[in-house]
N, C-alpha and C positions, 0 to 999 in steps of 0.2 A: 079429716084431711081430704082434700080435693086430688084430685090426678090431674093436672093441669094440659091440657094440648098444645101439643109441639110447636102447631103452626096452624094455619088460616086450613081448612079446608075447601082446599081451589076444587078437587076433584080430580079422578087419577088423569093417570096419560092416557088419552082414550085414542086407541088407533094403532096400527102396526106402522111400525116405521120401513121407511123404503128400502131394497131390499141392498141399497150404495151406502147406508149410514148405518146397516146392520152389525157388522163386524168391526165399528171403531173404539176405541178406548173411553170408557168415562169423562177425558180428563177433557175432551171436548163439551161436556155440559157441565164442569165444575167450577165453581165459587169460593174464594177464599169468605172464608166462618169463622169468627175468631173463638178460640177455647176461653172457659173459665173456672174454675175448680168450683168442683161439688157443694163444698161447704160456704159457697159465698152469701153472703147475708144477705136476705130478700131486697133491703133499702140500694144495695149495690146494683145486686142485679138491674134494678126499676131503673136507677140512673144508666145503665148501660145501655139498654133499650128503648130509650130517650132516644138514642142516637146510630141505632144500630138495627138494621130490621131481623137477625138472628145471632144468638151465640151457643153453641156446642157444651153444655156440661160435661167435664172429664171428673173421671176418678183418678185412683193410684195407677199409674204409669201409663196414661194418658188414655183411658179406655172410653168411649162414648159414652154417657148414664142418658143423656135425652138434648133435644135439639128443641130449643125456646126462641121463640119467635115474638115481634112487637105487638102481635094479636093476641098473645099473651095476660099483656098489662093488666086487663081487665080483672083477670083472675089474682093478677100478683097483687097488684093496690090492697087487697082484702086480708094479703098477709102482714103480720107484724114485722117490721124490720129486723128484727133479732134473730126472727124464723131462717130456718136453712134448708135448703133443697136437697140434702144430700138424702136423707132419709124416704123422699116418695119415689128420687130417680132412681136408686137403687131397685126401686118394684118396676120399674118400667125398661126395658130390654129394646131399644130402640133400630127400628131395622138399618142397618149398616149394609157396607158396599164394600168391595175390593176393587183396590187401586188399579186393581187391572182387568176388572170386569168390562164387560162390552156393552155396546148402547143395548141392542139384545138384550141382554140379562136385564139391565138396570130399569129398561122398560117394563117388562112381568113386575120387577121389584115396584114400582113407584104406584101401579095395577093394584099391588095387592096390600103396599102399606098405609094409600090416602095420606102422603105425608109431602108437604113441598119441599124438603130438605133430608137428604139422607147421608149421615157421614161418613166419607172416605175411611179405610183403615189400611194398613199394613199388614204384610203376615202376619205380623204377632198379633193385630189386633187393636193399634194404637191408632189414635187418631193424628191422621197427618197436617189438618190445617183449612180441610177444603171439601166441599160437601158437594153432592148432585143434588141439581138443582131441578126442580122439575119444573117452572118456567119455561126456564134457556131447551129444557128438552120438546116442548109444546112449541115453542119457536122453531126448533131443527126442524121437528115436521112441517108446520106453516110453511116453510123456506122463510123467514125474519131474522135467524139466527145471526149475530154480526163476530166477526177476530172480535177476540179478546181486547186487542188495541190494535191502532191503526197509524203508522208511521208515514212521512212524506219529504221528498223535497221539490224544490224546485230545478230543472234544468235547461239547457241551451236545444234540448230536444221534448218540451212540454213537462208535464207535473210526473212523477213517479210517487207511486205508493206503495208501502208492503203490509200485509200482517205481521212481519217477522218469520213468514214460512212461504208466503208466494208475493212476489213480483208482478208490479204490472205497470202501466203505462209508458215510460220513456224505460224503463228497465236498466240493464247493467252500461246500453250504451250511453244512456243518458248521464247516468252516475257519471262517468271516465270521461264525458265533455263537458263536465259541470269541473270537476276536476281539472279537466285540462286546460279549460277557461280563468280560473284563479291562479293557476300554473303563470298561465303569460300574462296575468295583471298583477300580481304581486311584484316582480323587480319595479313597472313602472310605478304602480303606488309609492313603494319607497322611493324613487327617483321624487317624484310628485311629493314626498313629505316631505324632503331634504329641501326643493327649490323652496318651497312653503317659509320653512325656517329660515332657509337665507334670508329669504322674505321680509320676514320678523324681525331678524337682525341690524336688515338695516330701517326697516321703521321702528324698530324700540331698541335700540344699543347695547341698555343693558341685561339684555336676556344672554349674552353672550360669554357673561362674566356668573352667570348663574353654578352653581356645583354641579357635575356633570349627572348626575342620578336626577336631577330636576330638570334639566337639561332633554336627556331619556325620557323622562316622563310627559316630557310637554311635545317632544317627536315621537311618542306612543302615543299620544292623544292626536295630533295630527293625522299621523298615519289611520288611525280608527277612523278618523272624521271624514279620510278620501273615500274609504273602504263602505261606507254609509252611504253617504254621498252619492259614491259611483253604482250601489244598488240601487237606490230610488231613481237613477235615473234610468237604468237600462231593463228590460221587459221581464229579466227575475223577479223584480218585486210584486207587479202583476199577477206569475205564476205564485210565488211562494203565498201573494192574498187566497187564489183558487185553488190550491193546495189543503189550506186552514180552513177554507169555506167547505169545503167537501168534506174534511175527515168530520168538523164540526158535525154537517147536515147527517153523516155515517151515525156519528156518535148518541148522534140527537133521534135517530130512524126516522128519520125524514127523508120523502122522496128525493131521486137525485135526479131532478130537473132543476134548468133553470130556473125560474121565477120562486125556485125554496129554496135555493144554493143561495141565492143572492141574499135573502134576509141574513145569512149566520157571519156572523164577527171573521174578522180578517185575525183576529190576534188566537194565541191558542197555548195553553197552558204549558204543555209541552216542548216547544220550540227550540230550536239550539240557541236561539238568541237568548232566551230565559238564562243559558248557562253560560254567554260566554258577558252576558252582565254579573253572574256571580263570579267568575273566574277575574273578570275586570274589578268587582270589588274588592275583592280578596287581595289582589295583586297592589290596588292602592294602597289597603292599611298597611298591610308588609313593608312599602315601602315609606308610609309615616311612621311605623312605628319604629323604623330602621335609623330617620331622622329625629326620632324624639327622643331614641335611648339615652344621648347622653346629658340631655337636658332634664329627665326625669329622674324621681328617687324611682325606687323598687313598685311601692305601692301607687304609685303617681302611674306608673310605665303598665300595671296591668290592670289599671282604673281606664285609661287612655286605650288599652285593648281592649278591656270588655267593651266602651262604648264605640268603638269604632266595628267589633263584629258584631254587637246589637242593629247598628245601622246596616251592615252588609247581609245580615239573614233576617232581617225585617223588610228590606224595602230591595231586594234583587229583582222578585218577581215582577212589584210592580213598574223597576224600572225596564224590565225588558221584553212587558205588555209595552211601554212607552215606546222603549225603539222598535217594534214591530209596527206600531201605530203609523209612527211618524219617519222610519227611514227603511224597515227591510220588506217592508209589504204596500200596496196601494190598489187602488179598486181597482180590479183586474177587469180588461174587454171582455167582451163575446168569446172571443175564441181564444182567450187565455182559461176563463172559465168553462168552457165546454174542454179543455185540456184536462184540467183535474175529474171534472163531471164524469169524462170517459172510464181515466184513470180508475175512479171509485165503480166505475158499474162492473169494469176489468177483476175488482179485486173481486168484488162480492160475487159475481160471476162463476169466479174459482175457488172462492170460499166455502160456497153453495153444494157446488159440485164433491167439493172433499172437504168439510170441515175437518178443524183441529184445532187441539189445546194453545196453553201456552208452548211455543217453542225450546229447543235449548238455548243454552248460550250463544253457543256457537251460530246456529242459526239464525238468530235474531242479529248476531253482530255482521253475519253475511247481508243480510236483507238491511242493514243500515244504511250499507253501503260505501263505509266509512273507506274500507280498503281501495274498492274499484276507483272513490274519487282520490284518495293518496295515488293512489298507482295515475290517472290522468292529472294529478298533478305533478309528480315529479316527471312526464314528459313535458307540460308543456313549461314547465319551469328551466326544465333544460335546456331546450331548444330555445330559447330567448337569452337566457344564460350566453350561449353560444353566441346567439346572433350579435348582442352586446360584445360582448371578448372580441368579435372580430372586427367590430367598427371604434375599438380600443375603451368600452366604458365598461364598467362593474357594478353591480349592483350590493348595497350592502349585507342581502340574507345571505 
């Protein structure tokens, strides 16, 4: 029986770390590792590392036994399928970390285990989920080290960007004018989908006589179509392309100049657009499957929903690559892109300076932003509100 190695041997951390990244927590160089028990049959493993560059073998109550990496294979291919790993990991006592050890420590430890992955534990001993990674720690020192993810929008004061733990470019005030900007465009949009439909009314008659939930649906698509519309036209769409190009270029560690910003895609996996196309699907089946109830049997009614959410979690993403394509983003200027460009050197900047893990909750839902623009939308939703009531119109939100 062979003693298989953990991992590739890159070679340790060679180098003392500075003396500003000394005292920080592991969780800044950790890796989500997926676990998989002990006893799993070599032919599993092989397939797992197909597609996975490491997974963590656990024991009884989730204890490290060793840490298998894709450099592995080699070794593994030569065993029989039926074979199980639990019996050599058991000999091998793989050097482990505390969740609250310091880069400090972790650095000796990586020195002295030749290992590029070393598993997080718990007090008790149990493995959490997530390994030090000794790459991303060779990166720390480099200065290449990147956030973990990288968040953005666009606003009426240039790109903002966060890790989810620091803030940079157009910052909290940009958030509260991006907010308070859809503040005072929101009654007119609806004013703008209501003329729309009169519209419609009198050049097609009978949409008037429509059931009013169709009716709704067809001035919810209207109103979507101003709201679109009114991006591609105005210089958000621009920023929110140099927004997507930067975090891309981050994501991608590519230099943030010009001339490498520009190659990377305007569209971007992440996007609120991606969600508010799934939230817009979602919203249609509900409401066909609202109109189908009574025309369906039982089995008819949840034939007719499984394929209407087959459609809605098959095809969200690429519809809202589509609208990012073609209505919330567009080749952004010079100086829309040197907006985000900034933003991105701001982050890394400070990133640099104090790296950090994943954030909490709490933090990350700060650094979204989500509240600062609520808060400048209901000012400028109000003040418009207002200014309508006193030239006698209403708007219908």
């Amino acid at each position: 029986m062979i003693l298989l190695q953990s991992v590739h041997q890159p070679g340790n951390a060679n180098g003392e770390l500075s003396p500003r990244y000394q005292g920080l927590r592991v969780d800044v160089i950790a890796e989500v590792v997926p676990a998989v028990q002990g006893n799993i049959a070599m032919g599993q493993l092989r397939a797992l590392l197909l597609n996975l560059d490491f997974v963590v073998l656990i024991g009884p109550k989730r204890k490290p036994l060793a840490v298998i990496g894709r450099g592995d294979l080699a070794h593994l291919w030569k065993q029989p399928d039926e074979a199980r790993l639990q019996s050599f990991a058991e000999a091998w006592m793989p050097c482990q970390v505390s969740a609250n050890e310091t880069l400090q420590q972790v650095n000796y430890r990586f020195a002295s285990c030749e290992q590029a992955m070393l598993p997080l534990v718990d007090a008790k001993g149990r493995y959490t989920g997530k390994c030090a990674s000794l790459p991303r720690l060779i990166r720390l020192k480099s200065g290449t080290l990147r956030p973990p993810r990288v968040g953005g929008l666009a606003t009426p004061l240039g790109v903002y960007m966060t890790s989810g733990h620091y803030m940079a470019g157009a910052g909290w005030p940009g958030l509260v004018a991006a907010g308070f900007l859809f503040g005072i465009l929101a009654p007119f949009l609806d004013l703008l989908s209501v003329a729309l439909f009169s519209v419609l009314v009198l050049v097609y008659p009978p949409v008037q006589i429509l059931p009013v939930g169709e009716q709704t649906i067809l001035q919810g698509g209207l109103l979507l179509a101003c709201l679109l519309g009114l991006l591609r036209l105005t210089p958000l769409a621009g920023l929110h392309a140099a927004e997507h190009m930067t975090i891309n270029a981050i994501e991608a560690d590519l230099a943030l100049t010009e001339p490498m910003v520009r190659t990377q895609p305007r569209e971007h996996q992440r996007c609120g657009t991606n969600l508010v196309a799934l939230l817009g699907g979602l919203q249609i089946a509900a409401i066909s499957l609202f109109y189908a109830n009574p025309r369906l049997s039982g089995l008819g009614l949840l034939l007719y929903a499984t394929l209407w959410f087959w459609l809605v979690f098959s095809f969200w993403r690429p519809m809202g690559l589509w609208l990012q394509r073609h209505f919330t983003t567009k080749t952004p200027s010079w100086a829309q892109l040197a907006s985000g460009i900034r933003a991105g050197h701001q982050l890394l900047e400070r990133f640099t300076e104090r790296p950090h893990g994943v954030p909490s909750f709490w933090r990350r839902l700060w650094g979204a932003g989500l509240l600062q623009m609520m808060t400048g939308f209901a000012a400028g939703f109000w003040l418009v509100d207002w200014l309508l009531a006193g030239l006698g119109w209403s708007s219908a939100f």
